[in-house]
N, C-alpha and C positions, 0 to 999 in steps of 0.2 A: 543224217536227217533228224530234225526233233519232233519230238511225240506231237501226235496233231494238238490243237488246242476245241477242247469242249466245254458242257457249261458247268462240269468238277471244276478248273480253276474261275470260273467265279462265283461260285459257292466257297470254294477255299479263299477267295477275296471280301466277301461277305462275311468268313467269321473272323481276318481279321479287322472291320471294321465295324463289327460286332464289341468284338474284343476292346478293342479303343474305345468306344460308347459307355463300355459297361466298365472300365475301369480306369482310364485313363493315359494304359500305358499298350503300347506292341507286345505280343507274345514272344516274341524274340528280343535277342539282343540288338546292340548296336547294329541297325543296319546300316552301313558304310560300305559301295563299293559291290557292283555286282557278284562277283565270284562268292566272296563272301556270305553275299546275300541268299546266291544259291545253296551255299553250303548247309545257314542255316535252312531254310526250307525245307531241304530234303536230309538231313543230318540229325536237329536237334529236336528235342522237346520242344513245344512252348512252356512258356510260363506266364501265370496269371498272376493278380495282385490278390491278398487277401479277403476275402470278404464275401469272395461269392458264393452264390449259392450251387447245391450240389448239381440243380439241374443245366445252369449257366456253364459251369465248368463242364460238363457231359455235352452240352449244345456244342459251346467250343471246339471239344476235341472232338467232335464226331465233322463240323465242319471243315476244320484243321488236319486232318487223317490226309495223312503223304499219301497213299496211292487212291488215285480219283476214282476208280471205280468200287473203291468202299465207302467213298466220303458222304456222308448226308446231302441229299440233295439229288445226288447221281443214283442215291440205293432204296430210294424213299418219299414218301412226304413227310416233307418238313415240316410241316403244320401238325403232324400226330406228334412231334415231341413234347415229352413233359414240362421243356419250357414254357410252349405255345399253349397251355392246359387252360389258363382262365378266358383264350380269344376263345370268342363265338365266331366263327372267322364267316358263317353267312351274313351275321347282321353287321360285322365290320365291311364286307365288299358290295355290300347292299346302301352303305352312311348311315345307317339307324343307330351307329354307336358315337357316344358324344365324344369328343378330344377329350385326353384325359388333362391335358396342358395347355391352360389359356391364359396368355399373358396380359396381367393388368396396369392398366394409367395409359393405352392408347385404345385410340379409337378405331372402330373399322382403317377410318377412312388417312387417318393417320401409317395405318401397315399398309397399304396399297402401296406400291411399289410406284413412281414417279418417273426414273428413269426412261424414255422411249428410245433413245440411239441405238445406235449399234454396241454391242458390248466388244472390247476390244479382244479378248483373250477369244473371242471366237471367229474373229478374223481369219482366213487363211495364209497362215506364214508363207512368205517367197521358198520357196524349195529350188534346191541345184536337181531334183531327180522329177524329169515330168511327169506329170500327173497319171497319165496313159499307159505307163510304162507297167509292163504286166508284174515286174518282179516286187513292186512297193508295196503290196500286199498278199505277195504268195502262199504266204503262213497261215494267213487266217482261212474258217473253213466257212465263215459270210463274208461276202461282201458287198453292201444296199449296193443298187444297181446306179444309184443317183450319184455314187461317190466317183 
């Protein structure tokens, strides 16, 4: 049976899409091919690109830490790390704090989003495995009641 699923992997999800943000590239190698993929996972280092800073890199690896129950996030708040140092993080969850990135030559009303349909990618795929069927998501340890 496999280890339950907590929220260690998605904090470990988090810093690799941390990782990707801050530098451009996956901490791992070529991912191709599950096995593989697990191998790296629980095998190898990451690797970063150069450039970053000391606490980036330390945010990373503490995100990135193979077994969940030491990894940031499951052992801590996150928000005490030295990366997180300059957020006031009351006056960010309050909106008191301005975006630090606002894109110029459009207007409000130009970013408003047009679109009203239905988006398709959210569609529910035909599935061969009923919906009802108690085994399609036996793995997980939620699951919305609506699903």
């Amino acid at each position: 049976m496999r280890d339950p699923y907590d929220a260690g992997v998605d904090w470990w999800a988090f810093g690799i899409i941390l990782c990707l943000m801050a530098t451009g590239q996956l901490p791992f190698d070529d991912l191709s091919g599950m096995n593989y993929l697990a191998y790296l996972v629980t095998s190898t280092k990451p690797r970063y690109a150069k450039g970053l800073s000391r606490d980036a890199r330390r945010l990373l690896n503490e995100l990135l830490e193979k077994d969940p129950e030491k990894r940031l996030g499951t052992t801590g708040d996150i928000r005490s790390h030295p990366f997180f140092r300059s957020i006031k993080w009351a006056e960010l969850e309050s909106l008191k704090v301005p975006s630090p990135f606002k894109p110029e030559g459009f207007s409000p009303e130009e970013l408003k989003a047009t679109y009203t349909g239905p988006l398709p990618f959210l569609e529910n795929p035909k599935s061969e495995v009923p919906p009802d069927d108690p085994m399609v998501l036996q793995e997980f340890s939620y699951v919305n009641s609506s699903w």
